[in-house]
N, C-alpha and C positions, 0 to 999 in steps of 0.2 A: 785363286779360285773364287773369291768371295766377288772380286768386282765382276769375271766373267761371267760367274752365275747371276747376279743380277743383271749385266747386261743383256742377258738371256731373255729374264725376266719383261726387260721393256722391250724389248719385242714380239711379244707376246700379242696377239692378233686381240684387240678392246673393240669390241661391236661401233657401229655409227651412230648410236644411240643408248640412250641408258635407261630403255624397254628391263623391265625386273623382271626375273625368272621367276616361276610360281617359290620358290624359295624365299627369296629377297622381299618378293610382294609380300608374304606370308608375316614375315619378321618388322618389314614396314607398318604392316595393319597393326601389328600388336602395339606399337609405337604409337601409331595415331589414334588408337582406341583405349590406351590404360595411360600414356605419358602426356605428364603437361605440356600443352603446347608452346614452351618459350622458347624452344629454336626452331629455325629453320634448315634442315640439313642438306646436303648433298643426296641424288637418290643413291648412295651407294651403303651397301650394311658388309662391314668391313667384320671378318670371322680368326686372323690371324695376321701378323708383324714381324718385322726382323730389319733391324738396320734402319734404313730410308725406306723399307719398300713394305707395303699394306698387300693383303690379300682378302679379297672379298669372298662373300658364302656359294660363290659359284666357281671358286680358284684364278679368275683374274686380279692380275696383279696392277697395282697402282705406284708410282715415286709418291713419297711424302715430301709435298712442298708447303705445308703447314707446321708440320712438327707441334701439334697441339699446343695452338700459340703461345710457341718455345716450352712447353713443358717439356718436350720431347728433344731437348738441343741434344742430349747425347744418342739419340735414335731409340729404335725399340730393342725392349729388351737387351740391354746391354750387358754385357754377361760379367761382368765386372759389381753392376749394379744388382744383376740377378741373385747372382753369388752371395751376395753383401744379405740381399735379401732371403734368401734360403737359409743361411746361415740362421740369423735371427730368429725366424722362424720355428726354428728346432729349439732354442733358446727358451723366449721370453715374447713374448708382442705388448702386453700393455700391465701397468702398476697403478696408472693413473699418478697422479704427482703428491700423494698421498706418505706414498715411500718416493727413496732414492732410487736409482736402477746404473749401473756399470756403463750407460751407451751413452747418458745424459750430460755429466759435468765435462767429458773427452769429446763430444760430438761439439757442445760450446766454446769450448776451447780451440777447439781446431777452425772453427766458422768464424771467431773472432782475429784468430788469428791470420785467418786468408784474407778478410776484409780489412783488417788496422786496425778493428772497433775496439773496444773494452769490453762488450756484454751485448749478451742475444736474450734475448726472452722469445720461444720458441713456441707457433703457434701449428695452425691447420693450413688453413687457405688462403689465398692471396686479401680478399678480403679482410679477412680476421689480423692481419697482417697492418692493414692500415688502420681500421678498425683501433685495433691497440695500438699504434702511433699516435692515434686522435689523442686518445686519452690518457698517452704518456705527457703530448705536450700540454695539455691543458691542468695536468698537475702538477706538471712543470712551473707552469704560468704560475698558480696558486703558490704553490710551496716556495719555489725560489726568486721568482719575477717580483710576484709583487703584485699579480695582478689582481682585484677584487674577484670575489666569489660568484660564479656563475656569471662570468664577462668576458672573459677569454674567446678570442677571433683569431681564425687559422684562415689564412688566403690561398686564395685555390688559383685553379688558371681554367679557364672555358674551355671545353670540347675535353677536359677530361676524360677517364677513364679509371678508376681506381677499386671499382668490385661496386655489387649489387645490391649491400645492404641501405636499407631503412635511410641510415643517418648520411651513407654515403651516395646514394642516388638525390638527397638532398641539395647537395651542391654539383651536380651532372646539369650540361646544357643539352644534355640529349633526348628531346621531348617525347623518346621510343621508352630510355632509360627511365625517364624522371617524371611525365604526366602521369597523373592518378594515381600515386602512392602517397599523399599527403596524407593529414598534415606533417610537414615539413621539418628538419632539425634545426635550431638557427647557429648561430657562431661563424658561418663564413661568408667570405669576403671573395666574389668572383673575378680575377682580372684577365684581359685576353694572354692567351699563352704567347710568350716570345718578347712581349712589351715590359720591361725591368722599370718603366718609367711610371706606368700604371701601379707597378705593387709597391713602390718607391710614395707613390701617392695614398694607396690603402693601408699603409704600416702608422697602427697610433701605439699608445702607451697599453693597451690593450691586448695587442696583436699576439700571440703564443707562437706562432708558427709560419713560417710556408712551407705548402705540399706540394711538389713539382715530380712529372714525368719528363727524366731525362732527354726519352724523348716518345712524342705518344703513338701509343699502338693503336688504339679502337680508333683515333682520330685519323687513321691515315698513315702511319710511319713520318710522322710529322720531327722534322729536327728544326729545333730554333737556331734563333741568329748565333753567332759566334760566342757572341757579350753578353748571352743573355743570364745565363748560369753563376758566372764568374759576378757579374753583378749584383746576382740573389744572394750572393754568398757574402760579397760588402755587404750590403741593404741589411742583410741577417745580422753581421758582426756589429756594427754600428747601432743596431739599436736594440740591443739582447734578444733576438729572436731564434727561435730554431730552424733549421734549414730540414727541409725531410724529404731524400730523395725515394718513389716508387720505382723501384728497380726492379718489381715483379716479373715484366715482360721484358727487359732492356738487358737485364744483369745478366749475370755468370755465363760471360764468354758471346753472349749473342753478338757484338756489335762490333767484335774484336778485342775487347777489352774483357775485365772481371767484371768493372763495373760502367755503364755507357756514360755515366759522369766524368769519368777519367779522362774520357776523349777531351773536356772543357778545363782539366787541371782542377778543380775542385773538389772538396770533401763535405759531404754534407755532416750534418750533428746524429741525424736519424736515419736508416735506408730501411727500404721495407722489402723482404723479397719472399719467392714464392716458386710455383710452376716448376721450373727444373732441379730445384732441391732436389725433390722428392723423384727424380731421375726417371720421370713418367710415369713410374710405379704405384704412387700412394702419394697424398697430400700433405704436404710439409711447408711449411713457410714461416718468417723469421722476421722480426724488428732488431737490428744489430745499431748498434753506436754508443754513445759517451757514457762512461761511468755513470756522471752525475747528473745524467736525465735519465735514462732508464731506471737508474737507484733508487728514482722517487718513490719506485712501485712498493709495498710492503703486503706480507702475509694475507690472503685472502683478497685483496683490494683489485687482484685482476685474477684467469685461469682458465683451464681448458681441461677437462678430461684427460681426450686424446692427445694435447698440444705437447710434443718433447719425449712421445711414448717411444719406446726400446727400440721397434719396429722401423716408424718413423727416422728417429735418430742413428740407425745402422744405414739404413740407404742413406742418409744426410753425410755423415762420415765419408762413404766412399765417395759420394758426388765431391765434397771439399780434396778428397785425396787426387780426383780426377784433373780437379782445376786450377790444384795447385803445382800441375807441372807446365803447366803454361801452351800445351798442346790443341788446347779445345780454341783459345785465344786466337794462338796462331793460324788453325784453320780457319777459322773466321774470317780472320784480315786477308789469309791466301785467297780463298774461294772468294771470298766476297768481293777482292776487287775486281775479279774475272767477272760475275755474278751482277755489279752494277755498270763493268763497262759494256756487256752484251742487252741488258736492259737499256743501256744509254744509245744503243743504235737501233731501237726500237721508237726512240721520239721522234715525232712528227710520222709514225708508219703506225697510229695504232696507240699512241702514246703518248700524252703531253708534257707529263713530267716522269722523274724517276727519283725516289727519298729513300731515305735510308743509311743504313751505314752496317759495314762486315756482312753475317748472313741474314740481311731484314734488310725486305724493300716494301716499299710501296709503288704501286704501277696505277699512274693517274689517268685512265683511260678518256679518250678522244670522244669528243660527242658525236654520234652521228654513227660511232662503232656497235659492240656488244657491249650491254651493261656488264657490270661485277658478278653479276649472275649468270648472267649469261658466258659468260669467260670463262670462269669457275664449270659450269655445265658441260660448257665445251670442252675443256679440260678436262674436264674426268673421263671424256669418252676418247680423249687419245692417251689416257692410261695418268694421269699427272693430277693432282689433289691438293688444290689450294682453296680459298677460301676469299669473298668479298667482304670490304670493308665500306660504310658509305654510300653502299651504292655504285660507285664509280671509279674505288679502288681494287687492283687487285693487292693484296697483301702476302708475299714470299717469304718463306723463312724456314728452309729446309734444315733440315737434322743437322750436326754439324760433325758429322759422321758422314756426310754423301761424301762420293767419292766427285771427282772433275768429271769424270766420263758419264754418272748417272747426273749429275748438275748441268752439261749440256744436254742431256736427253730430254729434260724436264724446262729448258729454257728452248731447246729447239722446237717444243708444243706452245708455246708459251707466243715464241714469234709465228709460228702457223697457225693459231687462233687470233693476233691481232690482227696480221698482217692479208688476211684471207677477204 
């Protein structure tokens, strides 16, 4: 019943345009008149959810082919997830880390356990996520490296993406992300992403770290070379360094995998994650890996209010319960090769390349076509919700909960927007 009613849904008659009913208009002005202007939205003002499919304040329906980049890989409202959260609720929601609480020591144990790690120190947001990896590795460097005090260099890779803060738009090449928030944080080391010869070159007696996106999302659904990972991971072994994967957007289940590193065989020291913790419900995010570089943290030296709260940590439980049966994975790798071989007969009609890997692509549109905005625009007026990246990417990455028959609904828009 559930997939015929949504395929209901996408049939659902979406105007030729995305003209806003005095409603929507109404809900838009308040937005551009009280809210800061740092995104740029879709005109759509979405009022309820369920699964893959969004409903707006006028009752049409849209497929979610964003999945609020992968916050949402288990769809909306997930009732598994809702549950978890209800439950809670009735409970406990927040101690602060002041006291202990019954969700916290069992919700780390099981997240450690899903990943292989030893220990999580459990944060907010994706940001706050790498945020505290910075500063695990860098007293790391002090305390067990060796390295002098306030010298420690972590290497980044160019066209990053790793959250919005202060210290971390510091080292972004993205002159949207990075002009006019100086002055600037120092400690890193920029080298192009994919090139293992470059970081191989910026590793001294110094170095704390590398921080790599498995594979990057804001840049594109960008996947590097084969060797390029596998070699970070020598370069790191070889000369005491920490390896620190951002699995924020990449991990738990998006890419086929738990974690999109797997795909390359390697373990990093550090991984940072984030977005689908928290099962699109509430913000949750995590630093998981080795005993004895997380260990370095002691009593008051790092913290979060909210980080590890009761609430939080009940929806984190079920989200590890979800992915530790291997189901979300597998849909990934199903739909997904369906998902980039339909995108792949889209090249050269609209399309110059196609990136990605399980349910995340990147669709690198042809010159001369509709920009990423313009794609996206069009898209929402044949009922489907994605999102540009770059300019000139579309970026896909639907729920991982769609079904095959609403996944070609949303790719058959997809080819009738490039293709037209």
């Amino acid at each position: 019943m559930r997939g015929r009613r949504h395929n209901l849904m996408a049939m659902t008659v979406v105007p030729s345009h995305l003209e806003a009913s005095s409603q929507a208009a109404r809900y838009r002005a308040l937005d551009e008149q009280y809210s800061a202007h740092n995104y740029h939205p879709l005109p759509v003002v979405i009022a309820e959810a369920s699964g893959a499919w969004m409903t707006d304040v006028d009752g049409r329906h849209y497929l979610d082919f964003l999945a609020g980049y992968s916050a949402l890989n288990f769809g909306h409202r997930h009732p598994d997830l809702i549950a978890a959260a209800t439950e809670q609720l009735g409970r406990v929601t927040l101690t602060s880390r002041a006291f202990h609480h019954d969700q916290l020591g069992p919700f780390c144990r099981e997240l450690a356990e899903l990943t292989g790690t030893d220990r999580v120190l459990p944060m907010n947001s994706g940001a706050e996520a790498v945020e505290s990896a910075i500063k695990i590795a860098r007293k790391w460097a002090y305390r067990v490296k060796g390295v002098p005090e306030n010298r420690a260099e972590i290497i980044v890779a160019g066209s990053n993406f790793h959250g919005r803060t202060t210290t971390i738009v510091s080292f972004s090449t993205d002159p949207v992300a990075h002009d006019e928030f100086g002055p600037y944080t120092p400690g890193f080391i920029v080298t192009d992403y994919g090139d293992a010869a470059a970081v191989e070159a910026a590793i001294t007696e110094r170095t704390a770290a590398v921080l790599v996106e498995p594979i990057q999302g804001e840049a594109g659904v960008i996947v590097p070379p084969a060797d390029y990972l596998p070699r970070l991971r020598r370069l790191c072994d070889d000369n005491d360094v920490l390896l620190i994967a951002d699995e924020i957007q990449s991990g738990l289940a998006r890419t086929g995998e738990l974690l999109a590193s797997e795909h390359d065989g390697i373990r990093a020291d550090l991984y940072t994650l984030g977005k689908a913790l928290g099962g699109g419900i509430l913000p949750v995010s995590a630093v998981v890996g080795r005993d004895d570089v997380i260990g370095v943290l002691e009593p008051g030296q790092h913290g979060s209010t909210f980080g590890g709260n009761p609430l939080a940590c009940a929806v984190g439980r079920a989200v590890v319960r979800m992915l530790s049966t291997g189901e979300f994975q597998e849909r990934s790798r199903e739909l997904g090769a369906h998902l980039h071989a339909r995108l792949g007969e889209l090249v050269g009609r609209g399309a110059v390349e196609v990136r990605g890997r399980g349910l995340w692509a990147g669709v690198e549109l042809a010159a001369g076509g509709p920009t990423g905005r313009q794609a996206s625009e069009a898209l929402a007026e044949r009922g489907v919700l994605c999102k540009e990246t770059q300019d000139t990417t579309l970026r896909i990455a639907p729920p991982l909960v769609i079904t095959r028959a609403e996944l070609d609904t949303g790719l058959d828009a997809i080819e009738a927007v490039l293709t037209s």
